[in-house]
PyMOL Python script that loads the backbone (N, CA, C, O; Angstrom):
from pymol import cmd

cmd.read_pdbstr("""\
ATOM      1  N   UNK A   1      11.273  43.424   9.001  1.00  0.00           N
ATOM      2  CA  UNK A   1      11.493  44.091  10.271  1.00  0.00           C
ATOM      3  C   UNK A   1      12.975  44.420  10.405  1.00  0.00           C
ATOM      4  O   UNK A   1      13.825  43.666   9.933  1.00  0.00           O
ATOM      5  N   UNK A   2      13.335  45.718  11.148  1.00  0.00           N
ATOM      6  CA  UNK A   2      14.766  45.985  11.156  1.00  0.00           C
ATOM      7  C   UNK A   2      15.523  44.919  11.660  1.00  0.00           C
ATOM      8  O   UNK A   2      14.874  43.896  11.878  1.00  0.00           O
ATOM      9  N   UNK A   3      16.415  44.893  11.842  1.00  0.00           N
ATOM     10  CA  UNK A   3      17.606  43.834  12.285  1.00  0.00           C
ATOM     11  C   UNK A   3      18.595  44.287  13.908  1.00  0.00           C
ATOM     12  O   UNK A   3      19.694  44.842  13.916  1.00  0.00           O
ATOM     13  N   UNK A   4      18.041  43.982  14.757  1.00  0.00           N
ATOM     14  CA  UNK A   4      19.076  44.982  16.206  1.00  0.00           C
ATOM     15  C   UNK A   4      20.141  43.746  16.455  1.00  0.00           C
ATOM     16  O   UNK A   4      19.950  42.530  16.456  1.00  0.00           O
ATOM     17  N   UNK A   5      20.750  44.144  16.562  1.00  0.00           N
ATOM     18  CA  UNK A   5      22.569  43.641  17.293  1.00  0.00           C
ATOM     19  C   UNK A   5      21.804  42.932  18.541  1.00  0.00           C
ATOM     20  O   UNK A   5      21.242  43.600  19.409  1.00  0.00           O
ATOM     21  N   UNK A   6      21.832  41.765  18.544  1.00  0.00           N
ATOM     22  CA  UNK A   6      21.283  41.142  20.004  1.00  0.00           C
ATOM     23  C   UNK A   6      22.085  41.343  21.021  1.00  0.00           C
ATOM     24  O   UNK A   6      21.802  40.999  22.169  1.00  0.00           O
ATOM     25  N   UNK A   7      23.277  41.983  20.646  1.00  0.00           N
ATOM     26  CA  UNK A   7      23.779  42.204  21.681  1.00  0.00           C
ATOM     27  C   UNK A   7      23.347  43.401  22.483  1.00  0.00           C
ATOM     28  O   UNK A   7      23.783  43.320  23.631  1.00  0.00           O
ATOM     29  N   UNK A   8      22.635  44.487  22.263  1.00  0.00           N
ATOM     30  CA  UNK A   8      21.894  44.927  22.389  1.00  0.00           C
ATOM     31  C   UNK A   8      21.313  44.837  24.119  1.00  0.00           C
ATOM     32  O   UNK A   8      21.424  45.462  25.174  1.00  0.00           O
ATOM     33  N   UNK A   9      20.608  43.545  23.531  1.00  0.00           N
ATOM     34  CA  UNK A   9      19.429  43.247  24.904  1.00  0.00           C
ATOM     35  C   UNK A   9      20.065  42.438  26.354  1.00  0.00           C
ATOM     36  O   UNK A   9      19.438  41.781  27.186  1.00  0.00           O
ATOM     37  N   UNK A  10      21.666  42.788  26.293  1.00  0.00           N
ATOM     38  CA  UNK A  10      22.030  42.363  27.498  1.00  0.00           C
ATOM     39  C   UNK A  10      22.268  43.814  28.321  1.00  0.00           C
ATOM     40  O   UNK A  10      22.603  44.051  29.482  1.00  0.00           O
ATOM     41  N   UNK A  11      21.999  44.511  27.386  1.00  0.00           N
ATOM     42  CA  UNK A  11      21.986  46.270  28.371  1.00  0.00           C
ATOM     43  C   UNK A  11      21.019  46.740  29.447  1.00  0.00           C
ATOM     44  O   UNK A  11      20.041  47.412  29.119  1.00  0.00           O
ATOM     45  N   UNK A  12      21.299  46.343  31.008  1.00  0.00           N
ATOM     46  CA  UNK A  12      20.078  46.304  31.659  1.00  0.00           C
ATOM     47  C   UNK A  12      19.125  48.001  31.018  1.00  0.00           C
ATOM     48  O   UNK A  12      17.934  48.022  30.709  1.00  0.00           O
ATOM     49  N   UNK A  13      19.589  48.597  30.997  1.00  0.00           N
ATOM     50  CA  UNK A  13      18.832  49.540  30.527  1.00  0.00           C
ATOM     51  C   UNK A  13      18.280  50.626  29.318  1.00  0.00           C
ATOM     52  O   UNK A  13      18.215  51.838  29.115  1.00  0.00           O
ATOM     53  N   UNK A  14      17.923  49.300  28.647  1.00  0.00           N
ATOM     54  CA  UNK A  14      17.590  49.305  26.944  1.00  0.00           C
ATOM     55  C   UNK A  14      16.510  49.814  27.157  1.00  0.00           C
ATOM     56  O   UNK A  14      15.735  49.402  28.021  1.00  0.00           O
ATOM     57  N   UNK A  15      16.298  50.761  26.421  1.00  0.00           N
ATOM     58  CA  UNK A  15      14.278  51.460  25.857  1.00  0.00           C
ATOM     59  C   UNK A  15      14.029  51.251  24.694  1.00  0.00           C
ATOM     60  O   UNK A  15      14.850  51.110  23.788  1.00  0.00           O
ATOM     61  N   UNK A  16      12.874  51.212  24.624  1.00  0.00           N
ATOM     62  CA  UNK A  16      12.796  50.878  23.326  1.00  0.00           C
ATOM     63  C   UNK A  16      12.989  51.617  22.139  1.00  0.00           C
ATOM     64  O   UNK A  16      13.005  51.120  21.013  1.00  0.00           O
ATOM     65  N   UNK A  17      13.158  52.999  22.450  1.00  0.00           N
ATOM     66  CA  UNK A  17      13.994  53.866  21.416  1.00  0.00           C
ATOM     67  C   UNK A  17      15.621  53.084  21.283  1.00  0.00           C
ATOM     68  O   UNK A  17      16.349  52.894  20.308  1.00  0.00           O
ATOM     69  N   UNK A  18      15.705  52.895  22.128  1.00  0.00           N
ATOM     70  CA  UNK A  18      17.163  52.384  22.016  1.00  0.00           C
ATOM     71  C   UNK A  18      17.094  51.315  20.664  1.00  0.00           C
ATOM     72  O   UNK A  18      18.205  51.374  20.136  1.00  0.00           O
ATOM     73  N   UNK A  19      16.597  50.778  20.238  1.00  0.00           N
ATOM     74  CA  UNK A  19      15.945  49.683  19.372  1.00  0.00           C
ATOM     75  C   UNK A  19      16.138  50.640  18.084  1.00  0.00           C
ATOM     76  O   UNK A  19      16.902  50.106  17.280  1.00  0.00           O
ATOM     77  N   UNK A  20      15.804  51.534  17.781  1.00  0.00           N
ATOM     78  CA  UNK A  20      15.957  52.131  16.699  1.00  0.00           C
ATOM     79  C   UNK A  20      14.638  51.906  15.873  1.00  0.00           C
ATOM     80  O   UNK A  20      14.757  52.527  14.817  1.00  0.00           O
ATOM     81  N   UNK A  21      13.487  51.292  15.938  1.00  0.00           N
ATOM     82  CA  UNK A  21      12.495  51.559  15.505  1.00  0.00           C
ATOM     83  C   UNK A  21      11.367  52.577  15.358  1.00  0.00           C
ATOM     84  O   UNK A  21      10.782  53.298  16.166  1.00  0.00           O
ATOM     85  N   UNK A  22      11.269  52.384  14.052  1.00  0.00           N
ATOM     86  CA  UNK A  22      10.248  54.054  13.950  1.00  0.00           C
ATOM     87  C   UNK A  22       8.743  53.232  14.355  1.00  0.00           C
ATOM     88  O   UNK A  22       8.781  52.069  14.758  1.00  0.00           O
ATOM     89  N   UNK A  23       7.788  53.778  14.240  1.00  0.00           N
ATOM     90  CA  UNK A  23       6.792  53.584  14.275  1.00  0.00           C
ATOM     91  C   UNK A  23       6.056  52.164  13.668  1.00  0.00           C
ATOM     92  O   UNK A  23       5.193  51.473  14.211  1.00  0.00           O
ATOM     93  N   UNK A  24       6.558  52.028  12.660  1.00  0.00           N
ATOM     94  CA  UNK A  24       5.951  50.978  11.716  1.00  0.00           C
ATOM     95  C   UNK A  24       6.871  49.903  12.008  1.00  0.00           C
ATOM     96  O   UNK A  24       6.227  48.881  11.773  1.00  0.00           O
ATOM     97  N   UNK A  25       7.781  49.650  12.311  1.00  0.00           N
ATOM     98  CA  UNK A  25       8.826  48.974  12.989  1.00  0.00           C
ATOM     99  C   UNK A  25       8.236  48.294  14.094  1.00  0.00           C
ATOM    100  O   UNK A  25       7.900  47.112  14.159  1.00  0.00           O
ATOM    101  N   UNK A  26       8.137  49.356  15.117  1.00  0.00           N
ATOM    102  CA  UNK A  26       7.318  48.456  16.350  1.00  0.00           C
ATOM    103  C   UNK A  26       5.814  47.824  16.167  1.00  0.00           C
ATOM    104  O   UNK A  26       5.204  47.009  16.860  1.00  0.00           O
ATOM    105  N   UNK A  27       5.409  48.606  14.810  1.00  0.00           N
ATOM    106  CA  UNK A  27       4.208  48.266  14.629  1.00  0.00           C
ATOM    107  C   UNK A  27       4.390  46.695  14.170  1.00  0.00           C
ATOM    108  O   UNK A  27       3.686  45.831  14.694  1.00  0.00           O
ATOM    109  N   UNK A  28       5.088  46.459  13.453  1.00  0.00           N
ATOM    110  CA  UNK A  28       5.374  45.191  12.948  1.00  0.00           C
ATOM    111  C   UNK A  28       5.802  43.658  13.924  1.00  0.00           C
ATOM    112  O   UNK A  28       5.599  42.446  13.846  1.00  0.00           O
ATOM    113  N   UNK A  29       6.569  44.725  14.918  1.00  0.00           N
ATOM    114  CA  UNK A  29       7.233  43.810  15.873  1.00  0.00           C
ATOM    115  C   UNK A  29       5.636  43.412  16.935  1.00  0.00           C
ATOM    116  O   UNK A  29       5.492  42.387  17.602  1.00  0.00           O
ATOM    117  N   UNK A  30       4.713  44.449  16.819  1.00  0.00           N
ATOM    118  CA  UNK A  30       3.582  43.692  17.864  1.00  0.00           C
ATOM    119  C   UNK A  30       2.601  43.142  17.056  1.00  0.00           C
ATOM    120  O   UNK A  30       1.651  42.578  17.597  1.00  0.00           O
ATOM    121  N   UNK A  31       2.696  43.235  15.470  1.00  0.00           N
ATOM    122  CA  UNK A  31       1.615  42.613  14.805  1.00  0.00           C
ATOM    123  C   UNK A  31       2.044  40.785  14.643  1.00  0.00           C
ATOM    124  O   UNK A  31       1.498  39.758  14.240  1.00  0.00           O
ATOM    125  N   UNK A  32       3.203  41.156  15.171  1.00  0.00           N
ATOM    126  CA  UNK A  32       3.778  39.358  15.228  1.00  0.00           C
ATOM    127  C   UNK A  32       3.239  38.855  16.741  1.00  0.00           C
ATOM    128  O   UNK A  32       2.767  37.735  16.935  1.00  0.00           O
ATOM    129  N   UNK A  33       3.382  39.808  17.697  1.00  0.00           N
ATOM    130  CA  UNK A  33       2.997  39.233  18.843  1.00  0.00           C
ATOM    131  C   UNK A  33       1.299  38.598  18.736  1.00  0.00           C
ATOM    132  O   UNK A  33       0.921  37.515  19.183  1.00  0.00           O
ATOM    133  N   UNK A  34       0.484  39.595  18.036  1.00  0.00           N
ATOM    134  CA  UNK A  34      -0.598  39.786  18.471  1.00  0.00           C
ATOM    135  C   UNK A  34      -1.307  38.447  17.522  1.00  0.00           C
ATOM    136  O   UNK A  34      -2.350  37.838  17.760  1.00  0.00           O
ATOM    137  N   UNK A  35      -0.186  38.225  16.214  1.00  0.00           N
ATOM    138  CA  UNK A  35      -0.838  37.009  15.471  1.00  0.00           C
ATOM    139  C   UNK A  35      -0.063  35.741  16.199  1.00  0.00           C
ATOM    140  O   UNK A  35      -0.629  34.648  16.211  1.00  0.00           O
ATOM    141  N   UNK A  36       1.209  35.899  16.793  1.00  0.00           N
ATOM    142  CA  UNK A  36       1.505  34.674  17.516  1.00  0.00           C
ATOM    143  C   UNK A  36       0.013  34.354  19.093  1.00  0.00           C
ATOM    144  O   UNK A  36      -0.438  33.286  19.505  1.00  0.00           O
ATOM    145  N   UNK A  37      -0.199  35.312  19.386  1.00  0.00           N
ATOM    146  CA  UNK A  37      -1.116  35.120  20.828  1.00  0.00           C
ATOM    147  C   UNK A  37      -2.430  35.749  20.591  1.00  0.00           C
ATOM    148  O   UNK A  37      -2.826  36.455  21.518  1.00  0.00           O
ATOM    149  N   UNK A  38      -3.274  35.640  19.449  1.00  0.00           N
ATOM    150  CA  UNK A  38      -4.708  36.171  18.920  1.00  0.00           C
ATOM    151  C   UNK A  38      -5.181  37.111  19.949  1.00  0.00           C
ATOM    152  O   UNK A  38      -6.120  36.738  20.652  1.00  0.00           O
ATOM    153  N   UNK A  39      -4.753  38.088  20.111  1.00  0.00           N
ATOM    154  CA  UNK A  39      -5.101  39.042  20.612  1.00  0.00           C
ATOM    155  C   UNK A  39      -4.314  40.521  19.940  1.00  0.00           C
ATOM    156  O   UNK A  39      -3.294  40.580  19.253  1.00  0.00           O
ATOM    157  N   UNK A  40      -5.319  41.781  20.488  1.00  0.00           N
ATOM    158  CA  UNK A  40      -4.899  43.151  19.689  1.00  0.00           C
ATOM    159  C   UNK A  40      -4.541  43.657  20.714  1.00  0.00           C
ATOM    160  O   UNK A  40      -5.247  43.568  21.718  1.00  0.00           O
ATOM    161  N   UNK A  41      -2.857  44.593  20.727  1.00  0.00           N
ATOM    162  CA  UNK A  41      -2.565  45.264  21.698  1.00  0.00           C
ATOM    163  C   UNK A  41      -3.184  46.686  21.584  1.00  0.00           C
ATOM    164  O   UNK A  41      -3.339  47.351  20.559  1.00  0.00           O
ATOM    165  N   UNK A  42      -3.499  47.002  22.862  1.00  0.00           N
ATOM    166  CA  UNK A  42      -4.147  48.358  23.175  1.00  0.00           C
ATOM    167  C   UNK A  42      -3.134  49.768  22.980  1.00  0.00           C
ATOM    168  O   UNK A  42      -2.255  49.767  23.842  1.00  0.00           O
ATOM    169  N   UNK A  43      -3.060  50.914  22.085  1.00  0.00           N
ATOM    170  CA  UNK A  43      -2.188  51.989  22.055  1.00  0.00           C
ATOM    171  C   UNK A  43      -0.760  51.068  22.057  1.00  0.00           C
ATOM    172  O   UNK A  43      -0.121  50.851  23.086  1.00  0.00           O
ATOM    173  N   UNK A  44      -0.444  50.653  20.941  1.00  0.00           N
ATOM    174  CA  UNK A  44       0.959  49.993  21.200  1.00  0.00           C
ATOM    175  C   UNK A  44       1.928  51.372  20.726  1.00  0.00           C
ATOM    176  O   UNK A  44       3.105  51.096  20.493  1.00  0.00           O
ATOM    177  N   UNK A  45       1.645  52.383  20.615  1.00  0.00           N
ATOM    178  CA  UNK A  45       2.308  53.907  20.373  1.00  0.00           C
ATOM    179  C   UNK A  45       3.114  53.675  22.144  1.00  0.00           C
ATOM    180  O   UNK A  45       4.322  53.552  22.343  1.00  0.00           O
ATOM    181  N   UNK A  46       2.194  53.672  23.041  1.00  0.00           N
ATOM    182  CA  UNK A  46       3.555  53.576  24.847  1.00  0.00           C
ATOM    183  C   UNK A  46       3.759  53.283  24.720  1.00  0.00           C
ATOM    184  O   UNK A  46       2.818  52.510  24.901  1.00  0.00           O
ATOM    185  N   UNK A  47       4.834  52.382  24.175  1.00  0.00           N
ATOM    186  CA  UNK A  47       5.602  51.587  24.269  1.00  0.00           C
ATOM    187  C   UNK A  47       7.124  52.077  23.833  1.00  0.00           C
ATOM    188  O   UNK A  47       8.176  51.537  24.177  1.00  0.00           O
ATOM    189  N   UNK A  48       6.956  53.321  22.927  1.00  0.00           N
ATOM    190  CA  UNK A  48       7.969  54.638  22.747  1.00  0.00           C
ATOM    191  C   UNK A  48       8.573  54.997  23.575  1.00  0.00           C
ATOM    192  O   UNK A  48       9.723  55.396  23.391  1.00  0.00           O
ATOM    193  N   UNK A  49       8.076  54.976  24.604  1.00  0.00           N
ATOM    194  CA  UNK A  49       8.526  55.728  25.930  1.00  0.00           C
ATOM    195  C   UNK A  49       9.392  54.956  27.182  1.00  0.00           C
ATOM    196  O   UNK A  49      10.161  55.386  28.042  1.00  0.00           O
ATOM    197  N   UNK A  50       8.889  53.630  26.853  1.00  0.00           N
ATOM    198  CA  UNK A  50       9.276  52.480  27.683  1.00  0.00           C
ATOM    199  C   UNK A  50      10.549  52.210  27.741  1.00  0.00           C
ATOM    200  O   UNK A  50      11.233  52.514  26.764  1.00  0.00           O
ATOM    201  N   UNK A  51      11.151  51.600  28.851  1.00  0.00           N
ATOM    202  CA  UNK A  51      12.229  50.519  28.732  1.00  0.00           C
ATOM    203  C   UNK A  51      11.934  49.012  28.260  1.00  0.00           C
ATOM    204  O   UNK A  51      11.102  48.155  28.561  1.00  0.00           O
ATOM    205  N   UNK A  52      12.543  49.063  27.762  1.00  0.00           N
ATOM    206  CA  UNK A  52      12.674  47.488  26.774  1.00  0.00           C
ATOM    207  C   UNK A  52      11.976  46.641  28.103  1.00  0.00           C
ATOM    208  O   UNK A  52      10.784  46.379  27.942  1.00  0.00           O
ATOM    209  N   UNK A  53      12.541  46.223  29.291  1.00  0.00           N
ATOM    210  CA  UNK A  53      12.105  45.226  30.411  1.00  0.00           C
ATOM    211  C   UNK A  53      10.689  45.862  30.579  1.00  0.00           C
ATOM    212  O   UNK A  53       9.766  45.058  30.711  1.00  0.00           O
ATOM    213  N   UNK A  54      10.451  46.905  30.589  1.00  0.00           N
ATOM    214  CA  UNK A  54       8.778  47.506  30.755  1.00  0.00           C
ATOM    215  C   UNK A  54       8.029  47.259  29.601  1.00  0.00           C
ATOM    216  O   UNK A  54       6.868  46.911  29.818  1.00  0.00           O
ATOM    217  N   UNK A  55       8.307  47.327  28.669  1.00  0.00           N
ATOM    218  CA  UNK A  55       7.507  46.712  27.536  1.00  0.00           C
ATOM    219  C   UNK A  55       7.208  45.128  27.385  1.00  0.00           C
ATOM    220  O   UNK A  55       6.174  44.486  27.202  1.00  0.00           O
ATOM    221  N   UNK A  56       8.504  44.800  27.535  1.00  0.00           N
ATOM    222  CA  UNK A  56       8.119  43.114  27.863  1.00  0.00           C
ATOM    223  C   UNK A  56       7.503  42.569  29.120  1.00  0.00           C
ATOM    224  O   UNK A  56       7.592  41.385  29.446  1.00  0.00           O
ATOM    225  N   UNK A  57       7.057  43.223  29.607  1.00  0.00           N
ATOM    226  CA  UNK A  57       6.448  43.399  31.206  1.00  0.00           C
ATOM    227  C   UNK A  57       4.932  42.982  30.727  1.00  0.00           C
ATOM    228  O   UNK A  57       4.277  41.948  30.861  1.00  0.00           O
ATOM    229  N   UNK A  58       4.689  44.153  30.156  1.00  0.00           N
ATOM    230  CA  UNK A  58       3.396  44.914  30.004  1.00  0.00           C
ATOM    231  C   UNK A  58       2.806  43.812  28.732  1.00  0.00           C
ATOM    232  O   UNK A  58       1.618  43.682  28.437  1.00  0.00           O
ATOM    233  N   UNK A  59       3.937  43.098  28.106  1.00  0.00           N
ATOM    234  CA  UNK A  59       3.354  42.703  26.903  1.00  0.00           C
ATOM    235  C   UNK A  59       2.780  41.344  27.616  1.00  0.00           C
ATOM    236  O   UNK A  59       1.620  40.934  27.572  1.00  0.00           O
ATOM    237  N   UNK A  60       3.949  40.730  28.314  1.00  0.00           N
ATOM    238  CA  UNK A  60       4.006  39.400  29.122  1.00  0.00           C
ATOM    239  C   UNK A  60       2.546  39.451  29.659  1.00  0.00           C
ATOM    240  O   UNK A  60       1.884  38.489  29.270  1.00  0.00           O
ATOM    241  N   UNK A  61       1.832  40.387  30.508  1.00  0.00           N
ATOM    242  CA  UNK A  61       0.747  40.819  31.271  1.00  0.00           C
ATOM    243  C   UNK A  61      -0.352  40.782  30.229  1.00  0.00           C
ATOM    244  O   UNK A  61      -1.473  40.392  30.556  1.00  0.00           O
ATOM    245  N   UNK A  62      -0.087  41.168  28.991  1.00  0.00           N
ATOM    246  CA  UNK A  62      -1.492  41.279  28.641  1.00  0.00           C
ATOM    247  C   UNK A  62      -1.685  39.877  27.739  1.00  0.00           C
ATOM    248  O   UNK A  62      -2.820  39.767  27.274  1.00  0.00           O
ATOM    249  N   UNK A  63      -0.668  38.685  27.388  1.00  0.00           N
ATOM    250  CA  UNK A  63      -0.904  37.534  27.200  1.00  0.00           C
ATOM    251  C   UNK A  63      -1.662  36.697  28.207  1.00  0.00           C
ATOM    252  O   UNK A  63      -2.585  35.922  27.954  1.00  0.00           O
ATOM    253  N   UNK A  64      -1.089  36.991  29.485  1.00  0.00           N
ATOM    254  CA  UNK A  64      -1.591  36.364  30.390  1.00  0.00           C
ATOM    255  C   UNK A  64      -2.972  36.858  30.406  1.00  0.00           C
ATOM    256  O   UNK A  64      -3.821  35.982  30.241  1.00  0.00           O
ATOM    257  N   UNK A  65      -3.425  38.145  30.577  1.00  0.00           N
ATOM    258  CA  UNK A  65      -4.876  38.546  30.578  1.00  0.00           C
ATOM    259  C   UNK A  65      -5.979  37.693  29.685  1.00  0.00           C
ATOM    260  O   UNK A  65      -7.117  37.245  29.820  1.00  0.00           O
ATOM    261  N   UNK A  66      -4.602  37.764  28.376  1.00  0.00           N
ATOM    262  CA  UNK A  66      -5.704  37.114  26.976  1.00  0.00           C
ATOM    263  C   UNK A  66      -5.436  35.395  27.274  1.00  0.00           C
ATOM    264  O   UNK A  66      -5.389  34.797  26.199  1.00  0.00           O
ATOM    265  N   UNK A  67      -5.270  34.563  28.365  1.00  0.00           N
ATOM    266  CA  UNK A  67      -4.600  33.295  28.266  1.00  0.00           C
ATOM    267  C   UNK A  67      -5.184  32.915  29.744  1.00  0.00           C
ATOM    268  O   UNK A  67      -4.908  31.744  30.002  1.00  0.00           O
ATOM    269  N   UNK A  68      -5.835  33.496  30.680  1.00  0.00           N
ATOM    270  CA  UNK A  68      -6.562  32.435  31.343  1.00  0.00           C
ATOM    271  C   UNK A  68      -5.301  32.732  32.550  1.00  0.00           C
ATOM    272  O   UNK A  68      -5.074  31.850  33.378  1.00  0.00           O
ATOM    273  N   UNK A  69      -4.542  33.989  32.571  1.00  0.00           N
ATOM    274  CA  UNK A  69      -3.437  33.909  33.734  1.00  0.00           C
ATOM    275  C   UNK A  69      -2.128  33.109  33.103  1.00  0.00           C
ATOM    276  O   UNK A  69      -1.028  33.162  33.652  1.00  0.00           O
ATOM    277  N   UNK A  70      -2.417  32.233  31.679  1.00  0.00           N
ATOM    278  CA  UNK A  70      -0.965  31.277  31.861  1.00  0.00           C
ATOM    279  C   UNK A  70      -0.395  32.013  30.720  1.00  0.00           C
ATOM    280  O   UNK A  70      -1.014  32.918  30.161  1.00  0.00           O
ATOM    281  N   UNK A  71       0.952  31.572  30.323  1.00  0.00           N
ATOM    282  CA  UNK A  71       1.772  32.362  29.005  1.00  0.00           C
ATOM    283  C   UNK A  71       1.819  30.752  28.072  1.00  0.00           C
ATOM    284  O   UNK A  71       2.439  29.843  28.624  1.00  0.00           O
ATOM    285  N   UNK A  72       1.297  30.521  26.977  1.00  0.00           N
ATOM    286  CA  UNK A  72       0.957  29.572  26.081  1.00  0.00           C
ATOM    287  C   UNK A  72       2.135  29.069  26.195  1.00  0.00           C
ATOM    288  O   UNK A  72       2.925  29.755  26.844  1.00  0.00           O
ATOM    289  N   UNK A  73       2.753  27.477  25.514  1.00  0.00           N
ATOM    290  CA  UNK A  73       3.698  27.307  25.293  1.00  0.00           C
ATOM    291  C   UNK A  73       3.709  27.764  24.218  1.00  0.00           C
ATOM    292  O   UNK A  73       2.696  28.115  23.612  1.00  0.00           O
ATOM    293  N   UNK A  74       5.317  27.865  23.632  1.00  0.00           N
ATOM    294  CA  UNK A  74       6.091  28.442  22.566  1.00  0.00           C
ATOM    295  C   UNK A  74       6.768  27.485  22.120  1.00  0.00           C
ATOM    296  O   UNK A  74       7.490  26.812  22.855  1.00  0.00           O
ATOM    297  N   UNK A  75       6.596  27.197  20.374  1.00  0.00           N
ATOM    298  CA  UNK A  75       7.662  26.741  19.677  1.00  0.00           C
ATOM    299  C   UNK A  75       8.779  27.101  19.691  1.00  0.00           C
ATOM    300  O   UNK A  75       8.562  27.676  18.624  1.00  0.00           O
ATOM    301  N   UNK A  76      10.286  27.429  19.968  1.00  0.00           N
ATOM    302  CA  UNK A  76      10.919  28.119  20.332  1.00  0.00           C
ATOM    303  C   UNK A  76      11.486  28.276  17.971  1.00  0.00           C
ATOM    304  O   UNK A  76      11.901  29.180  17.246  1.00  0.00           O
ATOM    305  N   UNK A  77      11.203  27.152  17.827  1.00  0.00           N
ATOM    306  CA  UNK A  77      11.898  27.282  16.324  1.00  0.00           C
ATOM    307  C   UNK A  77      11.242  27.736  15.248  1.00  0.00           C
ATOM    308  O   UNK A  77      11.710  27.905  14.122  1.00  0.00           O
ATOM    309  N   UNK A  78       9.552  28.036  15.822  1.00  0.00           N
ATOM    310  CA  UNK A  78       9.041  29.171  15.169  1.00  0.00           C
ATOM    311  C   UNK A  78       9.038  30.739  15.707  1.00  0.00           C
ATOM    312  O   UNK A  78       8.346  31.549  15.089  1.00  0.00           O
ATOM    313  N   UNK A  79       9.711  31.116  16.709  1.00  0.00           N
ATOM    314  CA  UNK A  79       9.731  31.793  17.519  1.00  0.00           C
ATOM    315  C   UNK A  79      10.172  33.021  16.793  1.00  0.00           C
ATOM    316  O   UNK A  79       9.870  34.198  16.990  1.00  0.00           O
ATOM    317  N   UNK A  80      10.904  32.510  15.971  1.00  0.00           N
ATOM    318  CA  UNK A  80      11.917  33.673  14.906  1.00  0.00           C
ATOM    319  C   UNK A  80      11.051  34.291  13.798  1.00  0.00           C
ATOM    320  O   UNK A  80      11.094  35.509  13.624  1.00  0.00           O
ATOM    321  N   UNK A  81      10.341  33.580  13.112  1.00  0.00           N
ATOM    322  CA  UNK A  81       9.385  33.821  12.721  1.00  0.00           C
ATOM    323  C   UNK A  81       8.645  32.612  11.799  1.00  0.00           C
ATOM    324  O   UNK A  81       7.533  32.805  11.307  1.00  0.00           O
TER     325      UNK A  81
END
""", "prot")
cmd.dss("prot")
cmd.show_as("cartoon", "prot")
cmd.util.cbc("prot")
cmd.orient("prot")
Protein backbone atom coordinates (compact mmCIF):
# COMPACT_ATOMS: atom_id res chain seq x y z
CA UNK A 1 0.00 0.00 0.00
CA UNK A 2 1.31 3.57 -0.78
CA UNK A 3 3.00 5.31 2.07
CA UNK A 4 1.15 9.12 3.00
CA UNK A 5 3.16 11.62 5.21
CA UNK A 6 0.94 11.30 8.41
CA UNK A 7 1.34 14.46 8.59
CA UNK A 8 -1.04 14.71 6.20
CA UNK A 9 -4.13 13.79 8.40
CA UNK A 10 -3.86 16.76 10.72
CA UNK A 11 -5.30 18.87 7.64
CA UNK A 12 -8.88 19.51 8.75
CA UNK A 13 -9.67 19.32 5.19
CA UNK A 14 -8.07 16.25 3.64
CA UNK A 15 -10.13 14.21 0.73
CA UNK A 16 -9.34 11.45 -0.09
CA UNK A 17 -7.83 12.38 -3.38
CA UNK A 18 -5.69 14.31 -1.31
CA UNK A 19 -4.19 10.78 -0.27
CA UNK A 20 -2.88 10.23 -3.60
CA UNK A 21 -4.40 6.89 -4.16
CA UNK A 22 -5.46 5.45 -7.41
CA UNK A 23 -8.02 3.06 -7.39
CA UNK A 24 -6.33 -0.12 -6.33
CA UNK A 25 -4.74 1.79 -3.55
CA UNK A 26 -7.98 2.53 -1.86
CA UNK A 27 -8.97 -0.72 -2.93
CA UNK A 28 -6.36 -2.19 -0.76
CA UNK A 29 -6.74 0.26 2.03
CA UNK A 30 -10.64 -1.14 2.43
CA UNK A 31 -9.73 -4.75 1.74
CA UNK A 32 -7.81 -4.36 5.15
CA UNK A 33 -10.78 -2.81 6.72
CA UNK A 34 -13.18 -5.29 5.50
CA UNK A 35 -10.74 -8.38 6.61
CA UNK A 36 -9.98 -6.52 9.94
CA UNK A 37 -14.17 -6.19 10.58
CA UNK A 38 -15.63 -9.36 8.25
CA UNK A 39 -17.65 -7.44 6.39
CA UNK A 40 -17.75 -6.14 2.38
CA UNK A 41 -17.90 -2.46 1.76
CA UNK A 42 -20.67 -1.40 -0.58
CA UNK A 43 -19.29 0.80 -3.98
CA UNK A 44 -16.07 1.64 -2.10
CA UNK A 45 -15.38 3.71 -5.71
CA UNK A 46 -17.45 7.08 -3.26
CA UNK A 47 -15.20 7.33 -1.44
CA UNK A 48 -13.14 9.33 -4.43
CA UNK A 49 -15.13 12.05 -3.92
CA UNK A 50 -15.11 12.26 -0.16
CA UNK A 51 -13.32 14.10 2.50
CA UNK A 52 -11.05 12.00 4.40
CA UNK A 53 -13.44 12.82 7.91
CA UNK A 54 -16.49 11.67 5.52
CA UNK A 55 -15.05 8.55 4.61
CA UNK A 56 -14.08 7.68 8.03
CA UNK A 57 -17.58 8.62 8.98
CA UNK A 58 -19.24 6.43 6.64
CA UNK A 59 -16.71 3.65 7.23
CA UNK A 60 -17.06 4.04 11.23
CA UNK A 61 -21.11 3.65 10.40
CA UNK A 62 -21.01 0.74 8.49
CA UNK A 63 -18.83 -1.27 11.27
CA UNK A 64 -21.23 -0.34 13.59
CA UNK A 65 -24.14 -1.59 11.23
CA UNK A 66 -21.98 -4.89 10.79
CA UNK A 67 -21.28 -4.95 14.91
CA UNK A 68 -24.56 -4.84 16.71
CA UNK A 69 -24.28 -0.65 16.94
CA UNK A 70 -20.72 -1.15 18.84
CA UNK A 71 -17.08 -0.49 17.06
CA UNK A 72 -15.09 -3.95 18.12
CA UNK A 73 -12.15 -3.46 20.21
CA UNK A 74 -8.86 -2.95 18.39
CA UNK A 75 -5.44 -4.28 18.88
CA UNK A 76 -3.87 -1.07 18.45
CA UNK A 77 -0.29 -3.11 17.59
CA UNK A 78 -1.92 -4.99 14.97
CA UNK A 79 -3.57 -2.03 13.78
CA UNK A 80 -0.66 -1.29 11.32
CA UNK A 81 -1.00 -4.27 9.83
Amino acid sequence: MAEVDPEKFKQADLTVADLKLDSLGLLEMLFEVEDKFGFQIADPMRFLTMSFSEMVADIEASVREHHNGQLPAMDVAQAGG
